[in-house]
C-alpha positions as CSV (number, residue, x, y, z in Angstrom):
1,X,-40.7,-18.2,-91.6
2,X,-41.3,-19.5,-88.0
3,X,-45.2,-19.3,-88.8
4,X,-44.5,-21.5,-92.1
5,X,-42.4,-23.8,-90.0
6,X,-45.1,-23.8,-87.5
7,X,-47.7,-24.9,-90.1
8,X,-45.6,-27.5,-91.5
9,X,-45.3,-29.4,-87.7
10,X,-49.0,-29.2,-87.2
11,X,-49.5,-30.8,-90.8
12,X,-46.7,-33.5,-90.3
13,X,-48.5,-34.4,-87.1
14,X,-51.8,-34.7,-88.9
15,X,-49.9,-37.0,-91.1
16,X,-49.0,-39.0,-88.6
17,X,-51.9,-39.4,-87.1
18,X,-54.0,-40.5,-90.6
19,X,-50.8,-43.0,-91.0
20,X,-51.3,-44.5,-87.9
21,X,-55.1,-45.1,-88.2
22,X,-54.0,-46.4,-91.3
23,X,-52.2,-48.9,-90.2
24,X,-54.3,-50.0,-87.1
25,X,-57.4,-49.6,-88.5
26,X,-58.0,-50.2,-92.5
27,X,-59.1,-46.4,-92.5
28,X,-58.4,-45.0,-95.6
29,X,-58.8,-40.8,-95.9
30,X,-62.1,-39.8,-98.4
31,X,-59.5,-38.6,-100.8
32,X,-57.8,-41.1,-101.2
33,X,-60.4,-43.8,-101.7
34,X,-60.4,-46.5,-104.5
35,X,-63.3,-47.9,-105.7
36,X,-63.4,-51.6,-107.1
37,X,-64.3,-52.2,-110.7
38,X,-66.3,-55.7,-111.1
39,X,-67.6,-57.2,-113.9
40,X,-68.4,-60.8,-115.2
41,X,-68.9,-62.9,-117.9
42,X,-67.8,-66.2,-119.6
43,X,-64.6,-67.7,-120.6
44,X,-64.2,-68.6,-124.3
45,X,-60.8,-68.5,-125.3
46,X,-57.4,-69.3,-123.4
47,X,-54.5,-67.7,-125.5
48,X,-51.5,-68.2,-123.3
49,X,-50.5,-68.2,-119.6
50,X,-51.8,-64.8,-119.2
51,X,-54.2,-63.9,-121.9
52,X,-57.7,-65.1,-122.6
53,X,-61.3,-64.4,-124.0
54,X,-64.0,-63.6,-122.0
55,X,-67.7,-62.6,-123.3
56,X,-68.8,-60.2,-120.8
57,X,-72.9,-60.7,-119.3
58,X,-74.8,-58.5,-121.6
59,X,-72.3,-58.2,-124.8
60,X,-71.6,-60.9,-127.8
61,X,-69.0,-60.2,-128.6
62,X,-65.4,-61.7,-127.2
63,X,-63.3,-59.4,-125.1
64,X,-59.6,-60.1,-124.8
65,X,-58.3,-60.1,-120.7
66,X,-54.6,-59.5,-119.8
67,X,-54.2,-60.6,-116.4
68,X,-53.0,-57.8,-114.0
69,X,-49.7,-58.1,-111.6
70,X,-48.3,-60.6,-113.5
71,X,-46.3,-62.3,-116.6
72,X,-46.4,-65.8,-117.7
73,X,-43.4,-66.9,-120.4
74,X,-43.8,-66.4,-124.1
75,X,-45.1,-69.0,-126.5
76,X,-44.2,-69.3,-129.7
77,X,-46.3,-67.1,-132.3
78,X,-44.5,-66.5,-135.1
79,X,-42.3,-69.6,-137.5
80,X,-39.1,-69.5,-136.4
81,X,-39.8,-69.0,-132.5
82,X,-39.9,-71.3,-129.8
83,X,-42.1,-71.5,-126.2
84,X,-40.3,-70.4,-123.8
85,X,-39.6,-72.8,-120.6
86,X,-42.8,-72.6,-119.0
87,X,-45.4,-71.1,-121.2
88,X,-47.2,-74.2,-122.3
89,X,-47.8,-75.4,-118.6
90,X,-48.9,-71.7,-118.0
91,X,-51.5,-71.8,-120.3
92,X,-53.0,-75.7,-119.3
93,X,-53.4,-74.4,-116.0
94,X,-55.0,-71.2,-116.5
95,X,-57.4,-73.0,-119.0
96,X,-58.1,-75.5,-116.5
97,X,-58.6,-73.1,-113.8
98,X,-61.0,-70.2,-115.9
99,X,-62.0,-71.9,-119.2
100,X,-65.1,-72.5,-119.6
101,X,-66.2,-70.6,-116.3
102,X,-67.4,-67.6,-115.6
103,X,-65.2,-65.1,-113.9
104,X,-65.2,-62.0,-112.1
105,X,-62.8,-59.7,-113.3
106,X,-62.1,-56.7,-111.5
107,X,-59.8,-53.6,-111.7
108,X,-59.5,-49.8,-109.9
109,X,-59.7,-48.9,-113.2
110,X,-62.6,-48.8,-115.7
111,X,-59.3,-47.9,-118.4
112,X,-56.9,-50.1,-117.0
113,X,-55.5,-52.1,-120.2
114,X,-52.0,-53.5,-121.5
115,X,-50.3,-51.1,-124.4
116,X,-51.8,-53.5,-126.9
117,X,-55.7,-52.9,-125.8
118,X,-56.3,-56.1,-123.8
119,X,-58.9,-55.2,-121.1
120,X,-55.9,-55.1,-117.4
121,X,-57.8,-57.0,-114.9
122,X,-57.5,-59.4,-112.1
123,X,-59.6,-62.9,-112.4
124,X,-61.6,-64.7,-110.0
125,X,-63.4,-67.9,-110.4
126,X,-65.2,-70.2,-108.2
127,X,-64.4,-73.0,-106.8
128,X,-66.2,-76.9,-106.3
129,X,-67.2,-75.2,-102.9
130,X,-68.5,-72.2,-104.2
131,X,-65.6,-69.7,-103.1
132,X,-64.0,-67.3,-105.1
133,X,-60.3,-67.9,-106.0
134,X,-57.8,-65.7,-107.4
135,X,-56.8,-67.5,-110.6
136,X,-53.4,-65.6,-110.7
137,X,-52.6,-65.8,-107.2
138,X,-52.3,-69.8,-107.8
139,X,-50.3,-69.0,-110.9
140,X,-47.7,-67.0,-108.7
141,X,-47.8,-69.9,-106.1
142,X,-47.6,-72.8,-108.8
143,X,-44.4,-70.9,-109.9
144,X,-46.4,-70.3,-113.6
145,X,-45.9,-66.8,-113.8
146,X,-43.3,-63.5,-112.8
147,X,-44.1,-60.6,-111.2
148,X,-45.3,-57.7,-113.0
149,X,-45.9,-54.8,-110.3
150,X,-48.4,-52.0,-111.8
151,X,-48.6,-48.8,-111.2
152,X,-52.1,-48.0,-111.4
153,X,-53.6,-51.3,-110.3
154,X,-51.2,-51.8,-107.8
155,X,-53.4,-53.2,-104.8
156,X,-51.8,-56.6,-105.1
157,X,-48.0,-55.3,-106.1
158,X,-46.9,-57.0,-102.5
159,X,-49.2,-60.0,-102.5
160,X,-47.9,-60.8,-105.8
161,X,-44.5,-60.3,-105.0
162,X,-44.2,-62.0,-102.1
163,X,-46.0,-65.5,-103.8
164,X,-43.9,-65.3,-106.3
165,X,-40.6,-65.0,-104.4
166,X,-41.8,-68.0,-101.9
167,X,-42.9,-69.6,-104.7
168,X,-38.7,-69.3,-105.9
169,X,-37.5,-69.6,-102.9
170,X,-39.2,-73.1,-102.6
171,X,-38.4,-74.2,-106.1
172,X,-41.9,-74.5,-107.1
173,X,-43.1,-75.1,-110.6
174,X,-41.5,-74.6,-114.0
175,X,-40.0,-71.1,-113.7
176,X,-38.1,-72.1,-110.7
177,X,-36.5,-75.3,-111.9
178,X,-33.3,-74.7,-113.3
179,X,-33.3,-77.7,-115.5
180,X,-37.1,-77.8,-116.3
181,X,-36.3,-77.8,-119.8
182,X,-33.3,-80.0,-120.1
183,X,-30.6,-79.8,-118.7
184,X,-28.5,-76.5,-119.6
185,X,-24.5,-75.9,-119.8
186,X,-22.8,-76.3,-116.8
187,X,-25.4,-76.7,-114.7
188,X,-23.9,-77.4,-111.7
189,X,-22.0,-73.8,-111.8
190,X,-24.2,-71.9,-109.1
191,X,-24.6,-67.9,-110.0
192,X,-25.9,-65.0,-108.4
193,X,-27.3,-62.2,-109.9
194,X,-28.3,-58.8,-108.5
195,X,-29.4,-55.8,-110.0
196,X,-28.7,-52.0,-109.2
197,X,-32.2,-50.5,-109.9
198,X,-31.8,-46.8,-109.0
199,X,-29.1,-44.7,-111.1
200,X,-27.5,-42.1,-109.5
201,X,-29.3,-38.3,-110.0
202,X,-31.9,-38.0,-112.7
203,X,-32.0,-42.2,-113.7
204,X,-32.8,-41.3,-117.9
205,X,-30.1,-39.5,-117.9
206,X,-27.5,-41.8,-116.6
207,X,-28.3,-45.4,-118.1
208,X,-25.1,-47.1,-117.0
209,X,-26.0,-46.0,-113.6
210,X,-28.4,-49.0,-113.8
211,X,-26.6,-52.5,-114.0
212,X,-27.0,-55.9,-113.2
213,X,-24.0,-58.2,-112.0
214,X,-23.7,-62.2,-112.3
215,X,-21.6,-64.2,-109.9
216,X,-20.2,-66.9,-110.9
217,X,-20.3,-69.2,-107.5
218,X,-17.8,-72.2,-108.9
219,X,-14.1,-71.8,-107.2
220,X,-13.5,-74.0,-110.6
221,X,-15.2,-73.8,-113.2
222,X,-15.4,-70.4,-115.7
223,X,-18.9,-70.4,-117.4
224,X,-19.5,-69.3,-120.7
225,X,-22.4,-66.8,-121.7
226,X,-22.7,-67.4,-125.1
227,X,-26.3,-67.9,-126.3
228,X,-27.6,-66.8,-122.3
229,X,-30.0,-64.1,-122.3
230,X,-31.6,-61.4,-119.3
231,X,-35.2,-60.5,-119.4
232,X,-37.2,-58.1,-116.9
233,X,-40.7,-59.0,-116.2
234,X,-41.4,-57.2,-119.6
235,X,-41.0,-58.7,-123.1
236,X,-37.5,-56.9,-122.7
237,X,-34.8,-59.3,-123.9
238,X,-31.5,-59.0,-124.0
239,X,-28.3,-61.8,-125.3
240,X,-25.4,-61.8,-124.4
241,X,-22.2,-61.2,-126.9
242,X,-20.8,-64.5,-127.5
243,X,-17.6,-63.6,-125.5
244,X,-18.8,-63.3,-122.5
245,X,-17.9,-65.4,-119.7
246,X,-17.3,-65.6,-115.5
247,X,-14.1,-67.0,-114.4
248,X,-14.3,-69.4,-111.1
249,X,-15.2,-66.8,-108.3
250,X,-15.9,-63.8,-110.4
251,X,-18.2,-61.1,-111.0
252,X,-19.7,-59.6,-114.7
253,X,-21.5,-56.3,-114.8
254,X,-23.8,-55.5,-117.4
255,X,-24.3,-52.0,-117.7
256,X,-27.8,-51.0,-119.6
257,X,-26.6,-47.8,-121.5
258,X,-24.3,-48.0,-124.5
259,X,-20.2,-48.3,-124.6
260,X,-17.7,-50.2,-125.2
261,X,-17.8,-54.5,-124.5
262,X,-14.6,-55.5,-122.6
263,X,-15.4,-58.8,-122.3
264,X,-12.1,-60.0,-120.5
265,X,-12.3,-57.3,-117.8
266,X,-16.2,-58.7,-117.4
267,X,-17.2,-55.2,-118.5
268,X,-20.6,-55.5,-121.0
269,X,-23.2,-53.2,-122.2
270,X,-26.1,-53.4,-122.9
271,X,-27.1,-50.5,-125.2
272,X,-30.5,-49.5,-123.9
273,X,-31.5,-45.7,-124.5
274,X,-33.8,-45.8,-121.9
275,X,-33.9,-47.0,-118.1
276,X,-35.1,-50.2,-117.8
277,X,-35.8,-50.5,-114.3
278,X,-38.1,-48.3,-112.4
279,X,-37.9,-47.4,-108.7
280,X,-40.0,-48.7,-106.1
281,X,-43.0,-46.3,-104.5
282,X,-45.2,-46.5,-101.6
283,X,-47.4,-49.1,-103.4
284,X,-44.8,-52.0,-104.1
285,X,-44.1,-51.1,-107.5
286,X,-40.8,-53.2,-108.2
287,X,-39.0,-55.3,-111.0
288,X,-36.8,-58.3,-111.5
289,X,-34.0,-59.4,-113.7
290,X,-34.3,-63.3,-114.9
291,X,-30.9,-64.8,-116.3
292,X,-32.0,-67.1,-119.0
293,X,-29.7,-70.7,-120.3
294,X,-30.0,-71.4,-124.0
295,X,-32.7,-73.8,-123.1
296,X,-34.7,-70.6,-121.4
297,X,-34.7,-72.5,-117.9
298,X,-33.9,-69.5,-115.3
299,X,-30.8,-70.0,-113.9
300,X,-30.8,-67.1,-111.5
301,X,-33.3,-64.3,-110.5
302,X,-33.3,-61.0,-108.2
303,X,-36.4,-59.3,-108.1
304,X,-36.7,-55.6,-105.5
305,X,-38.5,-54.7,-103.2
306,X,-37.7,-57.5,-101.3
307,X,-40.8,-60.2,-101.2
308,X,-40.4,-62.9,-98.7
309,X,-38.1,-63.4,-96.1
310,X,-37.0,-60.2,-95.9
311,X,-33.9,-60.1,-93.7
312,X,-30.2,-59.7,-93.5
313,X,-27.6,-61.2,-91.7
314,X,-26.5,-57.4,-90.8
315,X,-29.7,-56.2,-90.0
316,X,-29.4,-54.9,-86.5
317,X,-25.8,-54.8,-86.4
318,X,-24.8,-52.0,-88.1
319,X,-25.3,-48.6,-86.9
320,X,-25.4,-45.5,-89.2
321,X,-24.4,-41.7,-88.7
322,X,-23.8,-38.8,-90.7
323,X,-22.1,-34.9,-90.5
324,X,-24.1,-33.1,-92.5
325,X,-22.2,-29.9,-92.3
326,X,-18.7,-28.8,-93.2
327,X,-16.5,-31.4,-94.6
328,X,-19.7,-33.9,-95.2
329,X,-19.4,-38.0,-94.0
330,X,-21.3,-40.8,-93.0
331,X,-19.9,-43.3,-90.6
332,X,-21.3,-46.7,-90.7
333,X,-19.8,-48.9,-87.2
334,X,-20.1,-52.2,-86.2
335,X,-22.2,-52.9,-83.3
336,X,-22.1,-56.7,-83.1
337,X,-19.3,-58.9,-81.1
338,X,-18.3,-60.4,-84.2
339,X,-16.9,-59.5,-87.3
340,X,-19.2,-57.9,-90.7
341,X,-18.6,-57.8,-94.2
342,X,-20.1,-54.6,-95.1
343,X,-19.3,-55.5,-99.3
344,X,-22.0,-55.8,-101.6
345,X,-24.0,-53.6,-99.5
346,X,-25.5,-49.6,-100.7
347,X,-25.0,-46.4,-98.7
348,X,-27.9,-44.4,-99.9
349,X,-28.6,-40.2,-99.6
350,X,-30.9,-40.1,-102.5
351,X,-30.4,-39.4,-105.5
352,X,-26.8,-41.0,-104.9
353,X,-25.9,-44.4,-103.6
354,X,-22.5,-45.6,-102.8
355,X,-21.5,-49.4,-103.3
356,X,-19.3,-50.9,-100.7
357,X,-16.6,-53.3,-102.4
358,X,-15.8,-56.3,-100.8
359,X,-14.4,-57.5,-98.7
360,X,-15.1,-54.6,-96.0
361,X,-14.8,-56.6,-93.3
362,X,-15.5,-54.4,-89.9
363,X,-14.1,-55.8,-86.5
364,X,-16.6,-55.5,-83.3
365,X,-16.8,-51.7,-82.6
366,X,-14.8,-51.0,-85.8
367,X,-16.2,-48.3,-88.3
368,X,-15.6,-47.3,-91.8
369,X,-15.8,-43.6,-92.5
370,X,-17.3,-42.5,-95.6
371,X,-16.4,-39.2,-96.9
372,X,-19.4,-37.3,-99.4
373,X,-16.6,-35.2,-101.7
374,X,-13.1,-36.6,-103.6
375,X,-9.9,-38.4,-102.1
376,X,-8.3,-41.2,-101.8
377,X,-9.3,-44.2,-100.0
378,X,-6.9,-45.7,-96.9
379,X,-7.3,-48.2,-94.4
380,X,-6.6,-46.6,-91.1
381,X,-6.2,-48.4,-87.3
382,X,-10.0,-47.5,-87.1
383,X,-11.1,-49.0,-89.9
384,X,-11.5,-48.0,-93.4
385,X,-11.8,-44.4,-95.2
386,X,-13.4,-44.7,-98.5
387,X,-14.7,-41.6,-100.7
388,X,-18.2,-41.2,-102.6
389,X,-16.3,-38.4,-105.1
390,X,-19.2,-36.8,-105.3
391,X,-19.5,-32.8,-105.8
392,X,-20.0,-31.5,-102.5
393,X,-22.4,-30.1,-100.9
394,X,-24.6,-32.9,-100.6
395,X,-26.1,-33.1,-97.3
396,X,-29.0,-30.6,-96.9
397,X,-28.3,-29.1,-93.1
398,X,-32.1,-28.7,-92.7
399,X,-33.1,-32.3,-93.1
400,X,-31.6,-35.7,-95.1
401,X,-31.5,-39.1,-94.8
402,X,-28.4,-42.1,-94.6
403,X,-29.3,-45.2,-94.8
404,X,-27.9,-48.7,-95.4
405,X,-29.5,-51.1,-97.8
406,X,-30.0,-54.2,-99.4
407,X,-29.7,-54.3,-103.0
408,X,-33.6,-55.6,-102.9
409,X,-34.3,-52.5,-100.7
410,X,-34.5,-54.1,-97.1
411,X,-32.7,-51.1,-94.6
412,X,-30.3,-52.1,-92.0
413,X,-30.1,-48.8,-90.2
414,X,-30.7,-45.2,-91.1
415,X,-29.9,-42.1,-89.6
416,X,-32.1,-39.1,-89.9
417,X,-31.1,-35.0,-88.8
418,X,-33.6,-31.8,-89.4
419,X,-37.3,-32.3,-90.6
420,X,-36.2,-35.5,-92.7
421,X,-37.6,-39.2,-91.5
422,X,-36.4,-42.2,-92.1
């Protein structure tokens, strides 16, 4: 044993090291490697926002191109249907930008195509100066397109992300207009929305552990949901039942397994079999949850990882510890000289995360104490005692994390015992 745990140290410092010329240097070890995919050939055919025909140098035939990292709004196909806010501008732009042009599409993947065949690539053209220019990167910026983070070709996950959520955050182009395409009901009733992306234990086999939650901002004014919709950055659509509503200050949850719609209590489901959100990874991989108004203008958005402007108001003044033996707790203290609301943030010990309710609001040098196993929560002169009920033990003595979070995955403080590392 004490030769395995030597081996492990001398393999974790190896690590290290390769992680550090990593990040100093661009070096990238042999074995992992990638090796760019380029090939070129003519624009014939613009389909939508996101979808074109290309014949490729050499071939006659038109190949159809689905651009990579990201997802421009539907138009309509099919009688009955309707473009949704954004698509036709989508596709003007892209056929102003590619059409017509050759382009240099590239990939990490010779293979790398959407579920319906379309060739998975990213686009370049050139410009009246002769540079090349990423065709969806000015989508993303323009505010033409969401982000679709990809597992495979995932090189520009972050880049993506990030012009995307600037792109938001600066109310640029269609997407980001809330009244682009008229103006919707109530629309002077600000929302929030948030999204809990990671399920407690195994995430397929606890649906409702995923959820998404609307705020309704107004002190006045309850909103009505009827004929509002949530998308992902998929073709994943889902309505709301027409007795849904937020009262003036309140909160709805939509839970994404199956049950039982309580729509007074703001309690809704929304019947997926399947998780709809996946985790993020070590390559940006992420999601995002769009609130639609009956006119299909977005009318609130959260998207994780975090992509721009990624801080907190708490960041740096919480501190995190943990017992990780015996009667297992985390302890979570406020190291600021002024007073923290630590609601609406997540306690994390993967696979389980713990949602602080608000308000928990923590005095300078107050803590809250949160015990792993069952009991009953009490306010004490310390500050609050809250439980996780979870079945104990939880806490691996040899090594674990704690750490506090962001809903969109930015850490405020984490606290690390054994062979684990933050």
């Amino acid at each position: 044993m004490k030769e395995w745990m030597r081996m492990r140290g001398l393999l974790a410092a190896i690590l290290a090291v390769l992680g550090a010329l990593t990040m100093v240097s661009g070096f990238v070890p042999a074995a992992h490697a990638r090796t760019l995919q380029a090939h070129y050939g003519k624009v014939i055919h613009i389909s939508d926002g996101d979808t074109f025909g290309v014949r490729l140098s050499g071939r006659s035939t038109e190949s159809r191109v689905r651009l990579s990292g990201l997802q421009a709004t539907e138009l309509a196909h099919r009688s009955g249907e309707t473009n949704q806010c954004g698509a036709r501008e989508a596709k003007a732009r892209l056929s102003k930008l590619i059409y017509g042009k050759t382009v240099r599409l590239t990939s990490y993947s010779r293979y790398a195509k959407a579920p319906d065949g379309r060739l998975l690539r990213y686009a370049a053209f050139k410009d009246a100066n002769g540079n090349w220019r990423d065709a969806g990167a000015i989508l993303a910026d323009e505010g033409l397109a969401l982000w679709e983070a990809n597992r495979t070709e995932w090189d520009r996950n972050r880049d993506y992300n990030m012009r995307t959520s600037r792109a938001r955050l600066n109310r640029r182009g269609p997407l980001w207009h809330t009244a682009w395409c008229g103006i919707g009901p109530q629309e002077n009733v600000p929302l929030k929305v948030w999204a809990q992306w990671d399920a407690d234990g195994a995430d397929n086999r606890n649906i409702n552990g995923e959820y998404v939650k609307i705020k309704n901002l107004s002190q006045t004014a309850r909103l009505s949901l009827s004929g509002w919709a949530l998308r992902d950055r998929s073709h994943y659509t889902w309505r709301f039942p027409r007795c849904a509503s937020i009262a003036p200050g309140a909160t709805v949850i939509i839970r994404m397994g199956t049950g039982t719609n309580n729509c007074a209590a703001g309690r809704i489901y929304a019947g997926r079999t399947k998780v709809l959100f996946g985790n993020p990874d070590a390559n940006g991989y992420g999601n995002g949850i769009y609130l639609l108004d009956p006119k299909t203008d977005i009318r609130g958005a959260f998207t994780y990882p975090c992509g721009y402007r990624c801080t907190d108001p708490l960041k740096g003044k919480i501190e995190v510890t943990a017992q990780p033996s015996g009667n297992e707790y985390a302890d979570l203290k406020n190291a600021s000289d002024g007073a923290v609301d630590l609601g609406g943030y997540l306690i994390e010990n993967q696979p389980y995360t713990y949602e602080v309710r608000s308000p928990t609001v923590l005095q300078p040098g107050q803590g809250m104490r949160l015990y792993v196993g069952p009991g009953t929560d009490t306010w004490t002169g310390a500050g609050p005692v809250r439980y996780w009920n979870l079945r104990g033990p939880n806490f691996r003595n040899d090594g674990e994390t704690v750490r506090l979070r962001t809903f969109d995955d930015i850490t405020l403080d984490c606290y690390h015992w054994g062979d684990a590392r933050c």
